[in-house]
N, CA, C and O atoms as a GROMACS GRO file, in nm:
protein
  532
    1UNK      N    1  13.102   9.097  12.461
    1UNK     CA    2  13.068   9.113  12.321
    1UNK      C    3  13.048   9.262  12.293
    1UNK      O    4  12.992   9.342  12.369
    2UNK      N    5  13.113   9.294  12.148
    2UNK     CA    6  13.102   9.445  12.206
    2UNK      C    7  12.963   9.495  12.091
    2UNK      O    8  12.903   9.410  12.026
    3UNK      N    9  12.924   9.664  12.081
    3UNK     CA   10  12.818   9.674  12.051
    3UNK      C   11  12.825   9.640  11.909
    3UNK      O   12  12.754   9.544  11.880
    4UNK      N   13  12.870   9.677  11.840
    4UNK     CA   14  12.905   9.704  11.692
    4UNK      C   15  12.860   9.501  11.679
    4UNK      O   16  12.768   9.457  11.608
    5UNK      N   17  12.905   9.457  11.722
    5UNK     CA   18  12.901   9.293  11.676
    5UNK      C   19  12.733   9.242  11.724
    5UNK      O   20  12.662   9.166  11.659
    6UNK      N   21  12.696   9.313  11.865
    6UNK     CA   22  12.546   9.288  11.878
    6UNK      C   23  12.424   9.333  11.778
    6UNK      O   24  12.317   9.274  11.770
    7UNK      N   25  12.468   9.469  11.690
    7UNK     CA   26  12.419   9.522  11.628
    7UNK      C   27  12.405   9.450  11.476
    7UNK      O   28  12.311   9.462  11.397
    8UNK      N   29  12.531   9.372  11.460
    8UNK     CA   30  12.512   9.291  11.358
    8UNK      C   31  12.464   9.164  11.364
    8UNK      O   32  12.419   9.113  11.261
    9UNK      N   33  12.464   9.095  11.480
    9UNK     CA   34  12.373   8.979  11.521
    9UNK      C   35  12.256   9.014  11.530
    9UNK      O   36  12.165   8.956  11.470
   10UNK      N   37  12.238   9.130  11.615
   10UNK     CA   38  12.047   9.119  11.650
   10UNK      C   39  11.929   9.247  11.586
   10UNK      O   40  11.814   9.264  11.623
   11UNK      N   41  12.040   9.363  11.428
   11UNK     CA   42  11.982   9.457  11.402
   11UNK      C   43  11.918   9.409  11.250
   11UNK      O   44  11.852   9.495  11.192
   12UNK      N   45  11.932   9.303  11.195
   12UNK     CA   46  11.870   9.225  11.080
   12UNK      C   47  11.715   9.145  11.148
   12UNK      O   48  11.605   9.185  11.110
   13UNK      N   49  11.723   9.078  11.207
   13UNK     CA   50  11.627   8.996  11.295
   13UNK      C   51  11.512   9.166  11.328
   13UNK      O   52  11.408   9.201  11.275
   14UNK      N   53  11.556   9.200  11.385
   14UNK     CA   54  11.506   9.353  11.436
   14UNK      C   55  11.432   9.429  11.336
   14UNK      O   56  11.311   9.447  11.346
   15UNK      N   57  11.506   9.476  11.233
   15UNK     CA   58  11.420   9.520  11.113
   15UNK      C   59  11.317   9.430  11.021
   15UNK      O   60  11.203   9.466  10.988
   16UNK      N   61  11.391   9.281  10.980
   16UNK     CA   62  11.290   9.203  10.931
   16UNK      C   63  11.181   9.238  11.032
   16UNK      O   64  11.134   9.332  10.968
   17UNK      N   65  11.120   9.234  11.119
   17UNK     CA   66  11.045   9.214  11.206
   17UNK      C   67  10.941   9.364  11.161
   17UNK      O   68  10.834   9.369  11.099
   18UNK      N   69  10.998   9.439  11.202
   18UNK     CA   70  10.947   9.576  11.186
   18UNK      C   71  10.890   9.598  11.031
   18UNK      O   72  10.787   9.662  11.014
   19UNK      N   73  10.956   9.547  10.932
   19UNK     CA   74  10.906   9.485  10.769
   19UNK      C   75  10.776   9.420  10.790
   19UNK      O   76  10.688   9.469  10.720
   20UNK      N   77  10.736   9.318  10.869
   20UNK     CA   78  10.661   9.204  10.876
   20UNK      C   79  10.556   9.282  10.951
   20UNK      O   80  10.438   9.255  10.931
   21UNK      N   81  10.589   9.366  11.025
   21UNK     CA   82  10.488   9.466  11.114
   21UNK      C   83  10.403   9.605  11.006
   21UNK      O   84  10.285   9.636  10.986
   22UNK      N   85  10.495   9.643  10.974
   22UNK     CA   86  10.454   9.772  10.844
   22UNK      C   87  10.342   9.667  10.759
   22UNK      O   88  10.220   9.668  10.774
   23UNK      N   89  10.400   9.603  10.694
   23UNK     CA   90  10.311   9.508  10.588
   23UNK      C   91  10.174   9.435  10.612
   23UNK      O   92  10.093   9.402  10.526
   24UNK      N   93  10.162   9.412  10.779
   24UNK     CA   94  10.092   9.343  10.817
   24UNK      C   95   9.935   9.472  10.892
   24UNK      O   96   9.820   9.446  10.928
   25UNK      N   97  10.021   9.612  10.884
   25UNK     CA   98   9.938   9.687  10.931
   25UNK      C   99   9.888   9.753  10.773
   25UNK      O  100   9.836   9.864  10.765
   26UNK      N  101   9.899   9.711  10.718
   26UNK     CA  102   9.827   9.735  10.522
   26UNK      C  103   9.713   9.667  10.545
   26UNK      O  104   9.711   9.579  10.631
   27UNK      N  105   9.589   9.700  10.462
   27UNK     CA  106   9.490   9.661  10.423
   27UNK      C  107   9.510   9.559  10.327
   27UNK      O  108   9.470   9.442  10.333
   28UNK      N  109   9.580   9.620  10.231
   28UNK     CA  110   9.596   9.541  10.117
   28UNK      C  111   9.744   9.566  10.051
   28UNK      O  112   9.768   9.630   9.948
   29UNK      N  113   9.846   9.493  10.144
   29UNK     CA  114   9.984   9.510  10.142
   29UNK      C  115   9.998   9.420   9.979
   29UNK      O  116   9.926   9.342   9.917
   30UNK      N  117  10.162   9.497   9.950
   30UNK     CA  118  10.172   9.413   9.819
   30UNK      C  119  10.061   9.344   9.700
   30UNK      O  120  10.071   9.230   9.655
   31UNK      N  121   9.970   9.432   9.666
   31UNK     CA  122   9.854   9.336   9.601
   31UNK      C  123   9.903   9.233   9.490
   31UNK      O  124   9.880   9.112   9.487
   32UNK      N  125   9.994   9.327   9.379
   32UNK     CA  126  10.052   9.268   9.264
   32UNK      C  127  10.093   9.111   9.310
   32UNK      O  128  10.047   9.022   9.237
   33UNK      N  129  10.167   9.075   9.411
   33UNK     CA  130  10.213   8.976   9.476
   33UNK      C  131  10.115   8.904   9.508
   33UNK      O  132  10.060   8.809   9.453
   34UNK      N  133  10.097   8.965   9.616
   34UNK     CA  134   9.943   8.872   9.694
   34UNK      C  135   9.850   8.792   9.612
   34UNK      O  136   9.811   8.680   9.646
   35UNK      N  137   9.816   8.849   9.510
   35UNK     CA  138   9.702   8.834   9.406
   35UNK      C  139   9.757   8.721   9.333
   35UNK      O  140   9.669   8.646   9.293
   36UNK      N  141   9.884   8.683   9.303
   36UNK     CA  142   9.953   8.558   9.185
   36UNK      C  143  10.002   8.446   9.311
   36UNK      O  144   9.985   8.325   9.295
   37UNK      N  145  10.060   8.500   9.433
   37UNK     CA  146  10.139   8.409   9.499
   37UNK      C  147  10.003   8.361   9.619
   37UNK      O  148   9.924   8.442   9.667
   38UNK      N  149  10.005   8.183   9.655
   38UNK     CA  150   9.928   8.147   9.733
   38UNK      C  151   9.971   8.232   9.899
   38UNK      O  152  10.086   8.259   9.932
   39UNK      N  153   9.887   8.251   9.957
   39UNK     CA  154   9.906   8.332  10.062
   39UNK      C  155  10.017   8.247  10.175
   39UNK      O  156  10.120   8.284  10.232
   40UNK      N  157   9.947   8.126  10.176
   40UNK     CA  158  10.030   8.009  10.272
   40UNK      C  159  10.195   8.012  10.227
   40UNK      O  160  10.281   8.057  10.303
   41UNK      N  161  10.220   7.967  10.115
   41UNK     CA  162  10.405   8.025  10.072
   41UNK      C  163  10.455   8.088  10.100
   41UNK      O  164  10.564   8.070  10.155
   42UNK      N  165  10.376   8.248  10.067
   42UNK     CA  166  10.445   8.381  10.169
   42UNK      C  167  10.448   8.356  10.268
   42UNK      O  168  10.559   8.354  10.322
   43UNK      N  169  10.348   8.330  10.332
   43UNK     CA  170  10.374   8.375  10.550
   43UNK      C  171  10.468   8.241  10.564
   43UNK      O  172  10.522   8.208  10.669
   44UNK      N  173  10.477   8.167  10.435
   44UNK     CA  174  10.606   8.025  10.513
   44UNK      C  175  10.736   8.075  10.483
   44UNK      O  176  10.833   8.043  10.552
   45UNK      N  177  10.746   8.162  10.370
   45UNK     CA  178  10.867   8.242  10.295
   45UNK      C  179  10.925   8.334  10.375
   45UNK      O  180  11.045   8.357  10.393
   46UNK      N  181  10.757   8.422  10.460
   46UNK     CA  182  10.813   8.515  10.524
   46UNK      C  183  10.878   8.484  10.656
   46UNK      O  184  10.966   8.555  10.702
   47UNK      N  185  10.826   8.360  10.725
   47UNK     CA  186  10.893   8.329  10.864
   47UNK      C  187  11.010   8.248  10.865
   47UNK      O  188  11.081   8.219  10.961
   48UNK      N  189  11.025   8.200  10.696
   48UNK     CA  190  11.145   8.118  10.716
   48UNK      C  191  11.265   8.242  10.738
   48UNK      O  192  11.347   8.251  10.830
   49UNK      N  193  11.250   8.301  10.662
   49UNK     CA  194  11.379   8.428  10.674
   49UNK      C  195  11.370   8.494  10.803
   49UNK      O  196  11.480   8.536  10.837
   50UNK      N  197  11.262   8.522  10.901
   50UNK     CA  198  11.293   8.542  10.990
   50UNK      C  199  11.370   8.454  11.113
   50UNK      O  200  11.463   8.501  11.179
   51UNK      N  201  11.316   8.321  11.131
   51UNK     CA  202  11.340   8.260  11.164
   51UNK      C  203  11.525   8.221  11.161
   51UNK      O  204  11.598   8.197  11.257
   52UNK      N  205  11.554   8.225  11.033
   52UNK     CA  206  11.678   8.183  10.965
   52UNK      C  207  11.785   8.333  11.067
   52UNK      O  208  11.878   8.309  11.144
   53UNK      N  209  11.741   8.453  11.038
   53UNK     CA  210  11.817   8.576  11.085
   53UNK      C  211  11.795   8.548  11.276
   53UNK      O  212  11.868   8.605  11.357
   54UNK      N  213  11.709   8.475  11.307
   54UNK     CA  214  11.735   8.474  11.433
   54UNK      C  215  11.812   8.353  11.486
   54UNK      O  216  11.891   8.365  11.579
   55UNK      N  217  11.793   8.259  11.437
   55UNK     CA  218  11.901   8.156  11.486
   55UNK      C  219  12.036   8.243  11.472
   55UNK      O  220  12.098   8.289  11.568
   56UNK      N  221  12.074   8.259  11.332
   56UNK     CA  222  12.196   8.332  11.333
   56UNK      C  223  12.238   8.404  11.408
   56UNK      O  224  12.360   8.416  11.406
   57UNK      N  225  12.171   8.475  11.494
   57UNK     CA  226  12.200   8.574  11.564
   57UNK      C  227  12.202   8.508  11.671
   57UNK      O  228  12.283   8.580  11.729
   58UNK      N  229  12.170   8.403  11.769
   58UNK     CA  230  12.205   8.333  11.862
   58UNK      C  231  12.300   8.227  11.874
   58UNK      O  232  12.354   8.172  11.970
   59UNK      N  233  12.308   8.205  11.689
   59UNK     CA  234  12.493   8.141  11.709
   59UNK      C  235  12.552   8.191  11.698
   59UNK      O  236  12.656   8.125  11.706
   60UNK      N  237  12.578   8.323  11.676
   60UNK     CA  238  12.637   8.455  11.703
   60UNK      C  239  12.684   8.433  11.808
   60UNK      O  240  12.806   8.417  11.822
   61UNK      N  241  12.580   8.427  11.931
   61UNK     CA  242  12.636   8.473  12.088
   61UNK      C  243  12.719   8.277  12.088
   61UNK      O  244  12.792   8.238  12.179
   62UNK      N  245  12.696   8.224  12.013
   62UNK     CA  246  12.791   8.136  12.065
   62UNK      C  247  12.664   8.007  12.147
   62UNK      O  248  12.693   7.932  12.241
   63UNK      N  249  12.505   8.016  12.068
   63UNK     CA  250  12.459   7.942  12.127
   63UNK      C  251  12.473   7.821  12.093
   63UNK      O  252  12.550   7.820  11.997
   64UNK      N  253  12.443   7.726  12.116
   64UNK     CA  254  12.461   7.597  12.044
   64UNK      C  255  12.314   7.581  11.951
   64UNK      O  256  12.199   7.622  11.965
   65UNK      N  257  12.385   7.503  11.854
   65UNK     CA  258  12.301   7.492  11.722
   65UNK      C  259  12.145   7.421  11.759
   65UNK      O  260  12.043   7.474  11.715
   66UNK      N  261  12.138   7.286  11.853
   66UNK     CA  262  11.996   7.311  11.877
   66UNK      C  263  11.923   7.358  11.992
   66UNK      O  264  11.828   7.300  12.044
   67UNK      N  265  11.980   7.480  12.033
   67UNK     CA  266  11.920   7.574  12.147
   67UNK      C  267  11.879   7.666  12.060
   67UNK      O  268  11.777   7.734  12.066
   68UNK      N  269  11.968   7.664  11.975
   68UNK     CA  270  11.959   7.820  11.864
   68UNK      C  271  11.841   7.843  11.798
   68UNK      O  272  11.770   7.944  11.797
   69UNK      N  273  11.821   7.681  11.715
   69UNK     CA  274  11.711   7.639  11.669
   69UNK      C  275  11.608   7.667  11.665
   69UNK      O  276  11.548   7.738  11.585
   70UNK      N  277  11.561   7.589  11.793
   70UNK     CA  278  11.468   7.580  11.915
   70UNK      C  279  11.411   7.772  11.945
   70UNK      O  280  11.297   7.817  11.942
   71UNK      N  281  11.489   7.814  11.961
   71UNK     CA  282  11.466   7.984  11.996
   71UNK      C  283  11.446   8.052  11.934
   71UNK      O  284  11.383   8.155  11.956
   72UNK      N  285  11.530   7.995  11.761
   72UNK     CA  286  11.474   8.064  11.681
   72UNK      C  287  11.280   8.048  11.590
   72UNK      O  288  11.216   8.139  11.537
   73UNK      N  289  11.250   7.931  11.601
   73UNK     CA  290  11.128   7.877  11.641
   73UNK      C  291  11.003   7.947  11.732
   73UNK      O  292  10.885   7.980  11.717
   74UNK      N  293  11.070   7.946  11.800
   74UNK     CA  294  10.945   8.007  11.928
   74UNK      C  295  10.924   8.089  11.965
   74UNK      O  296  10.823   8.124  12.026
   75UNK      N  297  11.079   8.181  11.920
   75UNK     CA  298  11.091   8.303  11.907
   75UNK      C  299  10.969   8.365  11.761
   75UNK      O  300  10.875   8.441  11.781
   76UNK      N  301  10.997   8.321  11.657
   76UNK     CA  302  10.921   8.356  11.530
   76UNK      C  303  10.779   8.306  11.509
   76UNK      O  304  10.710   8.370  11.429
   77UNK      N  305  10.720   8.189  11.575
   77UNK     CA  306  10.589   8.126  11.612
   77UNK      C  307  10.554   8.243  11.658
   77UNK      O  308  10.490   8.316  11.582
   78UNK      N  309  10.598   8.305  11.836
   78UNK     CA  310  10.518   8.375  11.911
   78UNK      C  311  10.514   8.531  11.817
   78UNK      O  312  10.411   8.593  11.842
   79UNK      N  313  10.624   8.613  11.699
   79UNK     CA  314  10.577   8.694  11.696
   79UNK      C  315  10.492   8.672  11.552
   79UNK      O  316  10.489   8.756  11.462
   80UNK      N  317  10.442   8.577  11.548
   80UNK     CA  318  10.356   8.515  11.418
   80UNK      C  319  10.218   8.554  11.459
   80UNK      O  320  10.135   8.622  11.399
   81UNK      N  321  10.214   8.496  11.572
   81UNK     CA  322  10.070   8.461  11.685
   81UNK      C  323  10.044   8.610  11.691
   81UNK      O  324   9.946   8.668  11.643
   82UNK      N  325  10.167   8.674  11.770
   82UNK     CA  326  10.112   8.820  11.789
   82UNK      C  327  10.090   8.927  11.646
   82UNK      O  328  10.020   9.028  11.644
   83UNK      N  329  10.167   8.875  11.539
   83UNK     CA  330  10.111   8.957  11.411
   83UNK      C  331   9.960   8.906  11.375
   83UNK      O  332   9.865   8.978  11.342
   84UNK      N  333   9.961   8.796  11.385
   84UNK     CA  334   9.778   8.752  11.357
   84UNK      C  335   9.705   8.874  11.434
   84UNK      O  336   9.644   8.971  11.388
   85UNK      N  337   9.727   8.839  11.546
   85UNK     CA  338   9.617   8.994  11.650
   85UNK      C  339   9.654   9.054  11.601
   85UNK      O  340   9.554   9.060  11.530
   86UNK      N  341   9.720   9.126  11.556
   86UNK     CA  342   9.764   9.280  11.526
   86UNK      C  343   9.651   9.260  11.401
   86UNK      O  344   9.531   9.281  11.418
   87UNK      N  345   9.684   9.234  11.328
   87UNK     CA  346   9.597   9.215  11.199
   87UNK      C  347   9.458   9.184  11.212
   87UNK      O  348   9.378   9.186  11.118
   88UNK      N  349   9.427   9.151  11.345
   88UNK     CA  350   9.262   9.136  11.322
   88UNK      C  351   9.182   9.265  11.350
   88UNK      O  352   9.064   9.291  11.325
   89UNK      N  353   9.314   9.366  11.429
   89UNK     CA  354   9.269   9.547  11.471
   89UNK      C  355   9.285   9.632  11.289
   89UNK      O  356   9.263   9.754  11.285
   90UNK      N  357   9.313   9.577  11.188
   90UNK     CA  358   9.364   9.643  11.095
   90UNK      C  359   9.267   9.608  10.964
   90UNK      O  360   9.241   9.490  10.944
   91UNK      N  361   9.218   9.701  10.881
   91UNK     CA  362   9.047   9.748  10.830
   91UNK      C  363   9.099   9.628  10.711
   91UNK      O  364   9.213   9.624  10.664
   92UNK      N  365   8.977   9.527  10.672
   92UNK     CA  366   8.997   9.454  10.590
   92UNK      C  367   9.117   9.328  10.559
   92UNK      O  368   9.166   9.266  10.464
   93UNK      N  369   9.128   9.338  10.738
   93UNK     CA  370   9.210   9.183  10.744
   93UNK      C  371   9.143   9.109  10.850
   93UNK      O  372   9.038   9.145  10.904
   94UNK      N  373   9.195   9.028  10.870
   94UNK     CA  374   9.171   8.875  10.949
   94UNK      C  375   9.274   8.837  11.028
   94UNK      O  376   9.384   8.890  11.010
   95UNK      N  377   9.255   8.723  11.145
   95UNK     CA  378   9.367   8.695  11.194
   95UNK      C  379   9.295   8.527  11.158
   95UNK      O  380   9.174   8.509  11.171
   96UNK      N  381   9.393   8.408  11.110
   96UNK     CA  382   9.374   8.319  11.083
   96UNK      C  383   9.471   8.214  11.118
   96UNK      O  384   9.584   8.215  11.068
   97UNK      N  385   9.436   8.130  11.193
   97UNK     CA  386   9.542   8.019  11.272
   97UNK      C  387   9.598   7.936  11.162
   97UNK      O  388   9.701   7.868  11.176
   98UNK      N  389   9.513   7.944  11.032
   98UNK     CA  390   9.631   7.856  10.938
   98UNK      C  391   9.746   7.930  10.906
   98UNK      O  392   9.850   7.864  10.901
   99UNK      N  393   9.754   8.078  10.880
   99UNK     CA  394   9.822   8.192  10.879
   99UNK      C  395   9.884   8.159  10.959
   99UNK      O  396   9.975   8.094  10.910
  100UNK      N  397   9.898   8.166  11.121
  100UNK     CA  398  10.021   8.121  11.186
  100UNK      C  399  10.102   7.979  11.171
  100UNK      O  400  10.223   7.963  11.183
  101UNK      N  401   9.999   7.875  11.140
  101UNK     CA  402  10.045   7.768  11.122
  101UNK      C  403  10.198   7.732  10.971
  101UNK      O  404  10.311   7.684  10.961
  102UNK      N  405  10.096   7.796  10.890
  102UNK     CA  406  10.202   7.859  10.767
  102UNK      C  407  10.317   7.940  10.869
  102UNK      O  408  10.421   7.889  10.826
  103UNK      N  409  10.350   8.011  10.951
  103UNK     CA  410  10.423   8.105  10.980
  103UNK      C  411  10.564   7.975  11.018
  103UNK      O  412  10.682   7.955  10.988
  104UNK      N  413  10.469   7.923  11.090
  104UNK     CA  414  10.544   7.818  11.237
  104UNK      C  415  10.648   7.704  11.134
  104UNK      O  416  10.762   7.662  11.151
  105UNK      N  417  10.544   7.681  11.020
  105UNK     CA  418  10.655   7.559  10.900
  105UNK      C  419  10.760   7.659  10.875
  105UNK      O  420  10.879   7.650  10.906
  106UNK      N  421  10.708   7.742  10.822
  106UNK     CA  422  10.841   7.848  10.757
  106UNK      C  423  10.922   7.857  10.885
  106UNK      O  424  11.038   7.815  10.880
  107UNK      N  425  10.877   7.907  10.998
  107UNK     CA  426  11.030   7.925  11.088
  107UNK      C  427  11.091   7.809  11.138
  107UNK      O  428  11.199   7.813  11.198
  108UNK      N  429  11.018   7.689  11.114
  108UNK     CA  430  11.070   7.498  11.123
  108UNK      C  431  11.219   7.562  11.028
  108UNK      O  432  11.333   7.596  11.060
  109UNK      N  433  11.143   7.552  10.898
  109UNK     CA  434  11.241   7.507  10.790
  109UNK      C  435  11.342   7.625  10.783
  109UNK      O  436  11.455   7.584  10.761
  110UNK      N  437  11.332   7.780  10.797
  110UNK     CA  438  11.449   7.886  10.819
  110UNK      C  439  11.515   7.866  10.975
  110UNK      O  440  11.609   7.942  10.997
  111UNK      N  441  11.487   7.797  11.060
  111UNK     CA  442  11.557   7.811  11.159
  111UNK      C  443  11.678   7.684  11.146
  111UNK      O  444  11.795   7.691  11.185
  112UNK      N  445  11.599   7.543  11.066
  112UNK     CA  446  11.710   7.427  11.041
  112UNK      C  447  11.794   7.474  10.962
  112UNK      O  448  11.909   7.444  10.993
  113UNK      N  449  11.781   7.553  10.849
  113UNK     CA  450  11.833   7.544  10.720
  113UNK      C  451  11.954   7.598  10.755
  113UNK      O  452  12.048   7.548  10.692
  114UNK      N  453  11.994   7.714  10.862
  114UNK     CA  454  12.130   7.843  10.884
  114UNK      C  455  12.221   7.681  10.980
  114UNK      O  456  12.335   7.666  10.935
  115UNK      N  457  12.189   7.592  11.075
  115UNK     CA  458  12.299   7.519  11.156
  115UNK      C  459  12.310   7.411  11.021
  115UNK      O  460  12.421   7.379  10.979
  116UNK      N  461  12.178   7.359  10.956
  116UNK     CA  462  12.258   7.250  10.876
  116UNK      C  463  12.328   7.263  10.737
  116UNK      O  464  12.326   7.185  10.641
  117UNK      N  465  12.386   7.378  10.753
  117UNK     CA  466  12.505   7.445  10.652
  117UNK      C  467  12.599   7.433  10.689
  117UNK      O  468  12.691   7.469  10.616
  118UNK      N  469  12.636   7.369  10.835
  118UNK     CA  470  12.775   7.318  10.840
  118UNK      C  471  12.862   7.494  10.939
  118UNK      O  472  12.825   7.585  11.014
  119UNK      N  473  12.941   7.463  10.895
  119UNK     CA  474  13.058   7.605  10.957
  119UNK      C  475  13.051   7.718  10.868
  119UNK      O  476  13.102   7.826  10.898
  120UNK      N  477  12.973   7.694  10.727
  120UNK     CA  478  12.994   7.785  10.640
  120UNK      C  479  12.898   7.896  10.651
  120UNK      O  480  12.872   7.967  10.554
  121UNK      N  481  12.833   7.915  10.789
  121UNK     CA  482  12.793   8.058  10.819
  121UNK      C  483  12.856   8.109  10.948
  121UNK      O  484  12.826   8.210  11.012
  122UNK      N  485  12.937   8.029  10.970
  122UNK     CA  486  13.049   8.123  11.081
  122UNK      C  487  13.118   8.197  10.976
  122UNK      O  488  13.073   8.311  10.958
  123UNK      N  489  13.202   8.166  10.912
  123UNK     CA  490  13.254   8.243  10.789
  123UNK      C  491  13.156   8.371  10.721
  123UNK      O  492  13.176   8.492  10.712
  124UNK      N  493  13.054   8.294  10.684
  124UNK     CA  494  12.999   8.370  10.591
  124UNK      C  495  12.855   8.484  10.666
  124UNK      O  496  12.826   8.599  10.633
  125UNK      N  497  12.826   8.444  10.714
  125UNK     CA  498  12.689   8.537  10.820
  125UNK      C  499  12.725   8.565  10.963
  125UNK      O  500  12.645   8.630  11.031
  126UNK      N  501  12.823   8.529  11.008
  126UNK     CA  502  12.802   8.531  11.142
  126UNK      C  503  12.956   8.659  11.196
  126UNK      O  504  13.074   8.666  11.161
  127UNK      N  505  12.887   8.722  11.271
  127UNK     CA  506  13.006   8.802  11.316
  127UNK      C  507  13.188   8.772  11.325
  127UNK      O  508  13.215   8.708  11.426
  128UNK      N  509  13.257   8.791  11.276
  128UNK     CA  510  13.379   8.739  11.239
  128UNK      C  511  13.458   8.597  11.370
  128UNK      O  512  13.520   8.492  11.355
  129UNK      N  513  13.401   8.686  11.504
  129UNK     CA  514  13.486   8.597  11.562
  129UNK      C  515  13.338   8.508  11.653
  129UNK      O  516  13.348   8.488  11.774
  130UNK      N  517  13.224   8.468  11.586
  130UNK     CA  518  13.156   8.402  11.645
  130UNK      C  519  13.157   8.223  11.630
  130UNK      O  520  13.219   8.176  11.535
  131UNK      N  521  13.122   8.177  11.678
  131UNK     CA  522  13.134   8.014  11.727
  131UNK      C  523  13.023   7.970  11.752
  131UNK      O  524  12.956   7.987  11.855
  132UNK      N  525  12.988   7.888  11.619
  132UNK     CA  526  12.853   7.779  11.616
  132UNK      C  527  12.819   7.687  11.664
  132UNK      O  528  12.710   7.631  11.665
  133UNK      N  529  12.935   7.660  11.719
  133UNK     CA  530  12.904   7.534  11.794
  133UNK      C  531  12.850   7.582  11.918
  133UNK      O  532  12.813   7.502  12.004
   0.00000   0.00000   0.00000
């Protein structure tokens, strides 16, 4: 696999992440938002999209759809768990297990949502010559 195609499988997943890290080291990230939207939606909003960019990126390599799943899951749970700690070192936050729990639905529902679209993200998201199945 060459680099240019790894870079497009695994450099989206990579930055979301680093997004989710910046925001999470705020006191009082996004207030305008925060303040109207229930907190639980976001961290389910925010892990579904992560979640969703990492499966993709492992049917990229050609994993199968429920390995992909599965990884993309546990993959986005564990760096959920580890953004909670991070956030309990950071002035005027908390680390809160419903907060991950919210994280863990959202990467349920973004990690199903990219295989049960059928073939139409080999075409459309997935590196030109990658294979979902």
């Amino acid at each position: 696999m060459s680099t240019i195609k790894r870079l497009h499988l695994w450099l989206p997943p990579l930055l979301y992440m680093a997004l989710i890290f910046h925001f999470s080291s705020q006191s009082n990230p996004l207030p305008e938002l925060t303040s109207r939207v229930w907190d639980k939606a976001l961290h389910t909003l925010e892990y579904f999209g992560l979640a969703l960019l990492v499966c993709r990126a492992f049917l990229g390599h050609g994993v199968a759809r429920a390995k992909s799943m599965m990884a993309a899951v546990v993959i986005a749970s564990l760096y959920a768990m580890s953004d909670e700690w991070h956030q309990s070192f950071v002035p005027m936050r908390t680390s809160d297990v419903l907060d991950w729990m919210a994280d863990t639905v959202g990467s349920m529902l973004g990690a199903g949502l990219l295989p049960a679209l059928g073939d139409w993200p080999k075409r459309a998201l997935l590196a030109p010559d990658a294979d979902p199945e």
